[in-house]
PABA-218006 format. One record per atom (N, C-alpha, C): residue in one letter; atom name; residue number from 0; x, y, z. Coordinates in nm, 3 decimals. Each point is the difference from the previous one (the first is absolute). Example, Ala and Ser with C-alpha at 12.3 -4.5 7.8 and 13.67 -1.06 7.14 Angstrom:
residu_atome_num_c1_c2_c3
a_N_0_1.319_-0.569_0.780
a_CA_0_-0.089_0.119_0.000
a_C_0_0.090_0.120_0.000
s_N_1_-0.035_0.105_-0.072
s_CA_1_0.082_0.119_0.006
s_C_1_-0.077_0.109_0.073
REM end
This chain:
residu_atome_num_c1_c2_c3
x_N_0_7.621_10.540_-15.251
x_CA_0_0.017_-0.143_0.018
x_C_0_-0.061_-0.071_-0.120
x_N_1_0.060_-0.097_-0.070
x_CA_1_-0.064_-0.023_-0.122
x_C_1_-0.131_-0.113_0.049
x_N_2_-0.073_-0.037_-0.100
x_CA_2_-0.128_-0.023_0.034
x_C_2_-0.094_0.046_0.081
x_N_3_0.016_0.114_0.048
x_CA_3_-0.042_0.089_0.035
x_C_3_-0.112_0.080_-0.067
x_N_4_-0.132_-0.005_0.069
x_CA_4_-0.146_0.091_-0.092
x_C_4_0.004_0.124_-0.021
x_N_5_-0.008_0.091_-0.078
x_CA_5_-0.003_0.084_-0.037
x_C_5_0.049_0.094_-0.165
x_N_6_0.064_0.092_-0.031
x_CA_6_0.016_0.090_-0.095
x_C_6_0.109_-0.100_-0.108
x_N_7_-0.001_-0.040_-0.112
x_CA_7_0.082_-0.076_-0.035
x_C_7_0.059_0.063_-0.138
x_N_8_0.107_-0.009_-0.044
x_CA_8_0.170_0.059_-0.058
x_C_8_-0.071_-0.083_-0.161
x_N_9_-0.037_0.065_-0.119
x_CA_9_-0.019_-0.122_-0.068
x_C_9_0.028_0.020_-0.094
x_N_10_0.115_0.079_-0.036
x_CA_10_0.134_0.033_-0.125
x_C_10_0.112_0.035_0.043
x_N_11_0.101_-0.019_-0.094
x_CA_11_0.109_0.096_0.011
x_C_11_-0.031_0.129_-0.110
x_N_12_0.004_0.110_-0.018
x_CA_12_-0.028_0.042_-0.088
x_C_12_0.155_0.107_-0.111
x_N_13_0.041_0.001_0.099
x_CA_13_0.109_0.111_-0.004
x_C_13_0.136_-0.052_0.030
x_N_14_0.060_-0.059_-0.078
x_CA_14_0.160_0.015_0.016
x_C_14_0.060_0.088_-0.045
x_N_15_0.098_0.019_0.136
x_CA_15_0.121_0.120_-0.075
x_C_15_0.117_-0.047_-0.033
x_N_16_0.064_0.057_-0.111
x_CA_16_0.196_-0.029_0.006
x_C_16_0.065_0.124_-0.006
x_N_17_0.109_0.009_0.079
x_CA_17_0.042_0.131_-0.063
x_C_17_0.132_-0.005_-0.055
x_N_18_0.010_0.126_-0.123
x_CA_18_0.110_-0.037_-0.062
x_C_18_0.082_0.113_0.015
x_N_19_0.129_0.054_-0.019
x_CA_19_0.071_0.094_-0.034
x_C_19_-0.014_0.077_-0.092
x_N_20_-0.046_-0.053_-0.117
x_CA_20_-0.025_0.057_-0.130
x_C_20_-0.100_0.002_-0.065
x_N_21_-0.141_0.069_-0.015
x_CA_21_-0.156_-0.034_0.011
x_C_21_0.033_0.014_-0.183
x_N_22_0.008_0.081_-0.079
x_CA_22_0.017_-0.028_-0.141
x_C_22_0.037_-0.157_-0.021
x_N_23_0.137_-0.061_0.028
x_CA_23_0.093_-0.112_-0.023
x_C_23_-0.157_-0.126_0.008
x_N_24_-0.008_0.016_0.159
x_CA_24_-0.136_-0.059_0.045
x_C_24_-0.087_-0.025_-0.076
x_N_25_-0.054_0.100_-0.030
x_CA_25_-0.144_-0.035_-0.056
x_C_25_0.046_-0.042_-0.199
x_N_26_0.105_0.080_-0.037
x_CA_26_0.065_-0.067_-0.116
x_C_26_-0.038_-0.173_-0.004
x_N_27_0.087_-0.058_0.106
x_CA_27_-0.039_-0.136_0.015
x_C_27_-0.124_-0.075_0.028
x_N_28_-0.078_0.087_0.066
x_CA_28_-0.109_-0.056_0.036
x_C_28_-0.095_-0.027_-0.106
x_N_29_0.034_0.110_-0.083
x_CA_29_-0.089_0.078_-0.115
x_C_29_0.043_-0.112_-0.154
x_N_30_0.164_0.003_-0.023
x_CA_30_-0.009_-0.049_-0.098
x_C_30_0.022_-0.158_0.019
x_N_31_0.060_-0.032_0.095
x_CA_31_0.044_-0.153_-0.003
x_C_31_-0.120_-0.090_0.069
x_N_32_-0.062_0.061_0.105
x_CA_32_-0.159_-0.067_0.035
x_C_32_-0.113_0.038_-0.056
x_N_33_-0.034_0.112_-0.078
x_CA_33_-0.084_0.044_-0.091
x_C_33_-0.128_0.079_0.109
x_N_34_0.060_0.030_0.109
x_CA_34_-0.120_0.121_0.087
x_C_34_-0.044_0.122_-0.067
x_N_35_-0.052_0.035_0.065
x_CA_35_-0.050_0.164_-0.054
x_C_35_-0.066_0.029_0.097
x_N_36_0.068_0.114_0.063
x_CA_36_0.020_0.115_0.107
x_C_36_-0.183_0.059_0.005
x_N_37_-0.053_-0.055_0.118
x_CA_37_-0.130_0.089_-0.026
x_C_37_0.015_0.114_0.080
x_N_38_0.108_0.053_0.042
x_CA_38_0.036_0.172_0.077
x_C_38_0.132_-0.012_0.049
x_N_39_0.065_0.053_-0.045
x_CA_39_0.119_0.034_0.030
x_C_39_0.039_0.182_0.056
x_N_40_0.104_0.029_0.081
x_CA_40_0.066_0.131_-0.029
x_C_40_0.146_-0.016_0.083
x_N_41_0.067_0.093_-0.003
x_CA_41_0.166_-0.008_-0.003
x_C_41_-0.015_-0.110_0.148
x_N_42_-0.075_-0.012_0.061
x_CA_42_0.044_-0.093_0.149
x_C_42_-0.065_-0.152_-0.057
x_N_43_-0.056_-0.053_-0.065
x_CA_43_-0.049_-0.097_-0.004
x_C_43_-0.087_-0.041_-0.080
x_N_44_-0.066_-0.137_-0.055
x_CA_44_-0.040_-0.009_-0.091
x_C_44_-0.084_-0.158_0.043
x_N_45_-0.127_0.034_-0.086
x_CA_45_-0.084_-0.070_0.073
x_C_45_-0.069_-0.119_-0.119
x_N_46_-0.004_-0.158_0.017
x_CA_46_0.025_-0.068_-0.154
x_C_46_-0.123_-0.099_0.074
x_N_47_-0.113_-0.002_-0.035
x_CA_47_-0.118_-0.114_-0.009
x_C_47_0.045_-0.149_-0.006
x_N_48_0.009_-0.058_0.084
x_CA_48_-0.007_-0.147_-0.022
x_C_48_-0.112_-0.101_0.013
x_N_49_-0.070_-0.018_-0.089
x_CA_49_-0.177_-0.073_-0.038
x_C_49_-0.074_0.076_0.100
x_N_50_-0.108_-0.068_0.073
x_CA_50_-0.113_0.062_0.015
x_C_50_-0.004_0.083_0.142
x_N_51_0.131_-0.004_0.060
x_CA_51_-0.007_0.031_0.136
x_C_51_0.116_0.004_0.072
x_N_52_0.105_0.084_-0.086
x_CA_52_0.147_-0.052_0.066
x_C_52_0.049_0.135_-0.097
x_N_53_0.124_0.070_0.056
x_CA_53_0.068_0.146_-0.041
x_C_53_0.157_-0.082_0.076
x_N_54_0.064_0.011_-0.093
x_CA_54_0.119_0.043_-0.015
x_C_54_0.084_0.103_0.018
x_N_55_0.050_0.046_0.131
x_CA_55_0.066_0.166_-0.045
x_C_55_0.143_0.007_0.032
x_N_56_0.023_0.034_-0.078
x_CA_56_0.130_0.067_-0.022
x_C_56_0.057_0.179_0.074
x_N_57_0.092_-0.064_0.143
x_CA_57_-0.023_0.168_0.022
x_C_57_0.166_0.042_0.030
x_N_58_0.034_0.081_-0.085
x_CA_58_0.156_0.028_0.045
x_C_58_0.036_0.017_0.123
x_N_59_0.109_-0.052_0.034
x_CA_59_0.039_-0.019_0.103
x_C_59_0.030_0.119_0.088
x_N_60_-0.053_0.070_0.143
x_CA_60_0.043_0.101_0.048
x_C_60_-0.091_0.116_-0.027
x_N_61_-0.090_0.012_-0.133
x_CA_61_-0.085_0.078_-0.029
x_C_61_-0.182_-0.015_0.079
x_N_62_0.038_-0.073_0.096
x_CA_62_-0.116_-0.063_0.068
x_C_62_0.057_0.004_0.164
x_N_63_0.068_0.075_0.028
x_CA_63_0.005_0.059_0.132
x_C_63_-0.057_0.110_0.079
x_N_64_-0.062_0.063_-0.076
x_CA_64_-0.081_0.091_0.080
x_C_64_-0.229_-0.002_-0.036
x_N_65_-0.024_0.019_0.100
x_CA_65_-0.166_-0.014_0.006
x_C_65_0.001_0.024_-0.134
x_N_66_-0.125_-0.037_-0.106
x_CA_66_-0.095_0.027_-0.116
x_C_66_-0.059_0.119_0.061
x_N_67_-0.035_0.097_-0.110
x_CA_67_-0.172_0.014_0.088
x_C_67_-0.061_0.030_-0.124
x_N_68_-0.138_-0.099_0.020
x_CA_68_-0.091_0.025_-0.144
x_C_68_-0.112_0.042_0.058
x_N_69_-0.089_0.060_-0.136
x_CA_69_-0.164_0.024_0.024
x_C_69_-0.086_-0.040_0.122
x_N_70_0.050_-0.148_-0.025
x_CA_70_-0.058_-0.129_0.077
x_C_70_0.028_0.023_0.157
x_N_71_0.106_-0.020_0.001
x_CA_71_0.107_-0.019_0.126
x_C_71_0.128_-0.018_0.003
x_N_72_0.055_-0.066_0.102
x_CA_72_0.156_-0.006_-0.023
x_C_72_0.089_-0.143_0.011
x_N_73_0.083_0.031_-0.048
x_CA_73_0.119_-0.180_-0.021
x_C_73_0.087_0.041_0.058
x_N_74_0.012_-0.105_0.105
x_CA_74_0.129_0.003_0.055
x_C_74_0.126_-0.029_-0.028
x_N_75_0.134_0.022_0.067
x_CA_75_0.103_0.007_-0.088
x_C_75_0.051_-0.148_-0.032
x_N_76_0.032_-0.048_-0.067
x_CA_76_0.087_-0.148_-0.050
x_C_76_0.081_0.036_-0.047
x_N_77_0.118_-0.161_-0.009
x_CA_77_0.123_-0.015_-0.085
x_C_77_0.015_-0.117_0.004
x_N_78_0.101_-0.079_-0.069
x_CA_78_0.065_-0.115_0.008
x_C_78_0.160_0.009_-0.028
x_N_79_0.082_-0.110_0.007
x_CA_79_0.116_0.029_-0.015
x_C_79_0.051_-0.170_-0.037
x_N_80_0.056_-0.040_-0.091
x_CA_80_0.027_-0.159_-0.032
x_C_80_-0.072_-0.053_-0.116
x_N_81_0.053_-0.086_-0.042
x_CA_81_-0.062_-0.083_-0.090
x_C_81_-0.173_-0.057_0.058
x_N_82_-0.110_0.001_-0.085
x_CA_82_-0.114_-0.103_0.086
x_C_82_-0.034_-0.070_-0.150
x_N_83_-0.110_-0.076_0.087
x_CA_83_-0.078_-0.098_-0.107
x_C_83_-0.128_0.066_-0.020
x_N_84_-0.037_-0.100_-0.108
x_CA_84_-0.150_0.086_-0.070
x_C_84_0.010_-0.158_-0.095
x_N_85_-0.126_-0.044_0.011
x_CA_85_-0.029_-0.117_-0.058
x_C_85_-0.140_0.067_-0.111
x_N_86_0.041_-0.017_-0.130
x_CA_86_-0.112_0.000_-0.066
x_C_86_-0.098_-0.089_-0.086
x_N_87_-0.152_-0.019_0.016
x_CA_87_-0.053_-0.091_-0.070
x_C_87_-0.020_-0.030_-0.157
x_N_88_0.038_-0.088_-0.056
x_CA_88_-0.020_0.004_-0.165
x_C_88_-0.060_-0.115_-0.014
x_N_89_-0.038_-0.055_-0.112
x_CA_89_-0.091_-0.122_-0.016
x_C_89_0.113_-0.059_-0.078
x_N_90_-0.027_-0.117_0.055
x_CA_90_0.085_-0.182_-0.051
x_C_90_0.044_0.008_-0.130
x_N_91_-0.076_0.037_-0.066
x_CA_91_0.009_-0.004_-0.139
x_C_91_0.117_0.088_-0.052
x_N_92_0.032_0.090_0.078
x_CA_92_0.035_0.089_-0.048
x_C_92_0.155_0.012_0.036
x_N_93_0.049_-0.064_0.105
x_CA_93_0.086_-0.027_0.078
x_C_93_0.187_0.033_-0.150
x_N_94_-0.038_-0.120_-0.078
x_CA_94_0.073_0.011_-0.127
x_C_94_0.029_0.098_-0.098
x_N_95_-0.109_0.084_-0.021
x_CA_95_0.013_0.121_-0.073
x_C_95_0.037_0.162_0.116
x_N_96_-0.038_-0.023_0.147
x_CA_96_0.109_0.061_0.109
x_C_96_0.118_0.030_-0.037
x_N_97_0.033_-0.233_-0.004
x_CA_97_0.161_0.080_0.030
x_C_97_0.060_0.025_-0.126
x_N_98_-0.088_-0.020_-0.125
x_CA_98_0.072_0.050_-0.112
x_C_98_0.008_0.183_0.028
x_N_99_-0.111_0.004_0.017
x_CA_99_0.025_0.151_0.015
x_C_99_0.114_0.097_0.063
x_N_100_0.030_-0.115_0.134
x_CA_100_0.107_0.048_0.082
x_C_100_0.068_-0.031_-0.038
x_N_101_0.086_-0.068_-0.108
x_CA_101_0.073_-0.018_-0.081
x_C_101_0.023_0.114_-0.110
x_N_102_-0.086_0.002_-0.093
x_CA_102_-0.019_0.087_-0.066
x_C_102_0.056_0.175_0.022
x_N_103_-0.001_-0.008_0.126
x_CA_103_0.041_0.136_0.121
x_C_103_0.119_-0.034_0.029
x_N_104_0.053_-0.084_-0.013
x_CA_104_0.145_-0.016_0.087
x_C_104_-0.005_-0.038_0.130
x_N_105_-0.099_-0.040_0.048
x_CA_105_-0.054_-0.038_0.183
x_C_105_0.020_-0.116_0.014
x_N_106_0.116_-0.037_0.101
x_CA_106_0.047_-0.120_0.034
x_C_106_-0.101_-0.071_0.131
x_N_107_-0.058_-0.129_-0.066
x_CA_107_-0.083_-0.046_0.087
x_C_107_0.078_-0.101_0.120
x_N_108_0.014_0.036_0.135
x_CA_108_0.161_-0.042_0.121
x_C_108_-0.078_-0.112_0.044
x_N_109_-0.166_-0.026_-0.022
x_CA_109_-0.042_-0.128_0.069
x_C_109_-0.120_-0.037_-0.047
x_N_110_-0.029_-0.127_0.022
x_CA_110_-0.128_-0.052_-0.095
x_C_110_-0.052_-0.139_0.123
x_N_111_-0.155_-0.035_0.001
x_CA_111_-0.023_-0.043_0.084
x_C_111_-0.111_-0.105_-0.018
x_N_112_-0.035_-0.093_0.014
x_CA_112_-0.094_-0.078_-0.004
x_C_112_-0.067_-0.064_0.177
x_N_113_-0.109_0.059_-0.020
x_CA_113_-0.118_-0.003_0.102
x_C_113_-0.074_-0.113_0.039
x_N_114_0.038_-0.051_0.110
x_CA_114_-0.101_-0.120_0.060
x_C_114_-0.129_-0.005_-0.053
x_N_115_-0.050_0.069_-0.017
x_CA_115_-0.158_0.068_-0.034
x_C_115_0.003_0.012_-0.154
x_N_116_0.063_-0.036_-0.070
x_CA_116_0.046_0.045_-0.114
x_C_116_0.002_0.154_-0.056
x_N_117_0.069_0.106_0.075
x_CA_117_-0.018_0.062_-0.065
x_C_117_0.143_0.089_-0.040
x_N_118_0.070_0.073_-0.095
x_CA_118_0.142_0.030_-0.006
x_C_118_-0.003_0.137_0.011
x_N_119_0.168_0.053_0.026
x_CA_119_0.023_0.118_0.052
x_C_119_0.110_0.012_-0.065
x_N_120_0.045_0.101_-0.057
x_CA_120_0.110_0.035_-0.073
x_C_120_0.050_0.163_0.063
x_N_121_0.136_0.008_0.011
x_CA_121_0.043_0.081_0.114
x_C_121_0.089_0.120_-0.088
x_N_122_-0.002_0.102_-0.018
x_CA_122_0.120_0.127_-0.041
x_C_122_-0.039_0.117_0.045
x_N_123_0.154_0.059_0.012
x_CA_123_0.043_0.123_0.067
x_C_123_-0.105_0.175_-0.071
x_N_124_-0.058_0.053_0.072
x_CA_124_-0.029_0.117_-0.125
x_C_124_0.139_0.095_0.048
x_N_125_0.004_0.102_-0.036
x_CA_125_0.150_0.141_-0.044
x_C_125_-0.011_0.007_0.134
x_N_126_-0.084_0.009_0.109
x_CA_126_0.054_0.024_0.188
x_C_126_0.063_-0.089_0.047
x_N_127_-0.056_-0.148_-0.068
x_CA_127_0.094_-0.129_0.021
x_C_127_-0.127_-0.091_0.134
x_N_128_-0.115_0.072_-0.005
x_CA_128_-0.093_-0.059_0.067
x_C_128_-0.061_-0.139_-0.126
x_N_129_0.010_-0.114_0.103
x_CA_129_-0.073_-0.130_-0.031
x_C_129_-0.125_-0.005_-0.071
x_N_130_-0.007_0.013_-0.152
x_CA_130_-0.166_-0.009_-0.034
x_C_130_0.034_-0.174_-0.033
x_N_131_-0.173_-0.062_0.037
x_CA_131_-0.030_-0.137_-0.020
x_C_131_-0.126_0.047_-0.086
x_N_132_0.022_-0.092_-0.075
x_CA_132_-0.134_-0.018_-0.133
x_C_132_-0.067_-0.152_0.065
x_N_133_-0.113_-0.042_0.028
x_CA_133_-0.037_-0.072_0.092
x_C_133_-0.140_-0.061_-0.102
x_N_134_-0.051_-0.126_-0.010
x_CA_134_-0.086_-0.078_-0.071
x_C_134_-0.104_-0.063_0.146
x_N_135_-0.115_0.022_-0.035
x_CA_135_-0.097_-0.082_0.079
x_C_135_0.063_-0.122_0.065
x_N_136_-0.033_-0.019_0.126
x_CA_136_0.071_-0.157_0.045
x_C_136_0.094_0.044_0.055
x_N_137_0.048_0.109_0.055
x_CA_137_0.147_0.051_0.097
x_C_137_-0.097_0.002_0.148
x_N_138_-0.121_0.035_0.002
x_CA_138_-0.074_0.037_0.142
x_C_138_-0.126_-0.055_0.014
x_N_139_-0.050_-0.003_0.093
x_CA_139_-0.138_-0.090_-0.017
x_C_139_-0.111_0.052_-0.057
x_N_140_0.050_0.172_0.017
x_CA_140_-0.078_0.128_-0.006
x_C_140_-0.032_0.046_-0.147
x_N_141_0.159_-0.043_-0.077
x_CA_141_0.003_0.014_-0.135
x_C_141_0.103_-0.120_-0.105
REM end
């Protein structure tokens, strides 16, 4: 029940997308957003976003059966469809973005200006899942 006392949720830390093609994937992730993979292997691939946030990339279907590590074990996932993934960049920077996505051939399908002032600029990556490049002033939070 929200407002409710007790144990409290106080990140997201871990988004997943999954793609068909984990090379194609991380190609894009790698050269047109400028990530770098802090562990990858043939099922998935795992990309740091600032101080407290992972990015992963996990082919699609290769995440149906239990993990089992050192540690313990992961249960099975998948997805199936296009999703969203909103990422944070600073204001400043918003302009030299979409040159970049330009620069790539990445057609930007929507662009947005924020009550709060803050903007969001919208394109497809190679699965055809929704990335948003997102400026302070979209949330109250950020």
């Amino acid at each position: 029940m929200a407002g409710e006392a007790g144990p409290r949720i106080t990140a997201v830390v871990e988004t997943a997308l999954y793609v068909d093609d984990l090379g194609r994937a991380c190609g894009f992730y790698e050269k047109v957003l400028g990530l770098e993979a802090q562990v990858s292997d043939q099922r998935f691939a795992a990309y740091p976003l600032g101080p407290a946030s992972v990015l992963l990339l996990f082919k699609r279907g290769e995440t149906l059966a239990t993990v089992t590590l050192p540690g313990g074990t992961i249960p099975p996932h998948d997805g199936q469809g296009p999703l969203h993934v909103g990422l944070g960049v600073a204001a400043e920077d918003m302009a030299a973005w979409e040159a970049r996505l330009a620069t790539h051939g990445v057609a930007i399908e929507g662009r947005t200006e924020w009550p709060r002032g803050g903007r969001s600029i919208y394109f497809r990556d190679p699965d055809g899942h929704l990335v948003e490049l997102l400026t302070p002033g979209v949330w109250t939070v950020y």
